[in-house]
C-alpha positions in Angstrom: -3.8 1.4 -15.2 -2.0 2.9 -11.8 -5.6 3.0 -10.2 -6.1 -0.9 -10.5 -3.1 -1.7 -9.4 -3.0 0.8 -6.5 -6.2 -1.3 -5.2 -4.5 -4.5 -6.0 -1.8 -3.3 -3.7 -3.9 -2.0 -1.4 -5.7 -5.4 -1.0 -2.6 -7.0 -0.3 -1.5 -4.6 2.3 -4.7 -4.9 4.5 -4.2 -8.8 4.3 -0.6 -9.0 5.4 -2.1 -6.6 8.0 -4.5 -8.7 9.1 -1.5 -11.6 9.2 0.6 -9.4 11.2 -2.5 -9.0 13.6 -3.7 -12.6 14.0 -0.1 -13.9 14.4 0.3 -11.5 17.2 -3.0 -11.9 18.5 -1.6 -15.9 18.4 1.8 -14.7 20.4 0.0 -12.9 23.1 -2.8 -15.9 23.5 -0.1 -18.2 23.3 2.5 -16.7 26.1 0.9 -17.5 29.6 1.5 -21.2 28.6 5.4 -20.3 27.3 6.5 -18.6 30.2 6.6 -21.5 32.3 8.4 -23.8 30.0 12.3 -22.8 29.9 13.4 -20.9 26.9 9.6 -20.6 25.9 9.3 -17.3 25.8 12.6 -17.5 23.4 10.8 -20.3 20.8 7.9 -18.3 21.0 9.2 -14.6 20.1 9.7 -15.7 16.6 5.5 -15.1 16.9 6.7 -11.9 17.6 9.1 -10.8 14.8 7.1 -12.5 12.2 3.9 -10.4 13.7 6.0 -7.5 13.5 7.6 -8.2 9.7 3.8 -9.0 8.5 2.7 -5.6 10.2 6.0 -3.7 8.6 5.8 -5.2 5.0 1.6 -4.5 4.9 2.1 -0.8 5.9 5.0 -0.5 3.5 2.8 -1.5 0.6 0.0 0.6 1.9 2.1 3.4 1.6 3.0 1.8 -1.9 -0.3 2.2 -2.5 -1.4 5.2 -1.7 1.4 6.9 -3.4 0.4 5.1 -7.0 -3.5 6.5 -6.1 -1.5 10.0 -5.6 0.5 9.6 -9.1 -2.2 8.2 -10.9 -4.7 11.2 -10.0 -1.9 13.8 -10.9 -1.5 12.3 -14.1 -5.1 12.6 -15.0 -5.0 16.4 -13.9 -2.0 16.9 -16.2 -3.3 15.4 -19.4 -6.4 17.0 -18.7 -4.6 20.1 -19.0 -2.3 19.0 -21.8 -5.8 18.6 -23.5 -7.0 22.0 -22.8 -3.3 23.6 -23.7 -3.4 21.2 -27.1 -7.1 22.8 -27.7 -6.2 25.9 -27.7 -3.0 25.6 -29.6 -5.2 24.1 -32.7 -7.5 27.3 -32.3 -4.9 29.5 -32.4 -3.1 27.8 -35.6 -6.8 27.5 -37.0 -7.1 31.3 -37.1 -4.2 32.0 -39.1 -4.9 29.0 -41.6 -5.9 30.6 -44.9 
């Protein structure tokens, strides 16, 4: 149901969190030694942007994620009252069966 999936989401979010972090813990490691080649800050700001993507895209399907947990909970307080509704709907009928 939505709850699996939202963790199944979830998981995926934290690792392309964790890519985003690594690859810009790379960048930042890797920067002293690009500064002095020319244009090696350039080559190595794709680091950056793919950091930054990895970071963006991971949030985006935490967000996913959270939002399915949010669904899936309302839905189980709405047929829990359907229930309740659909109970007392057969009672009433019941009392006017002959």
């Amino acid at each position: 149901g939505l709850p699996e999936i939202a963790d199944e989401i979830r998981r995926r979010s934290a690792a392309l969190h964790r890519a985003g972090e690594e690859t810009e813990d790379a960048f930042r490691m890797l920067m002293p030694f690009a500064m002095p080649i020319p244009l090696g800050f350039y080559a190595l700001s794709d680091l950056h942007t793919w950091a930054a993507t990895f970071t963006r895209y991971g949030e985006g399907l935490g967000a996913l994620a959270t939002e399915l947990r949010g669904r899936a909970d309302e839905y189980e307080k709405m047929a829990a009252a359907l229930d309740k509704e659909l109970i007392k709907v057969s009672e009433e009928m019941n009392r006017y069966a002959p």
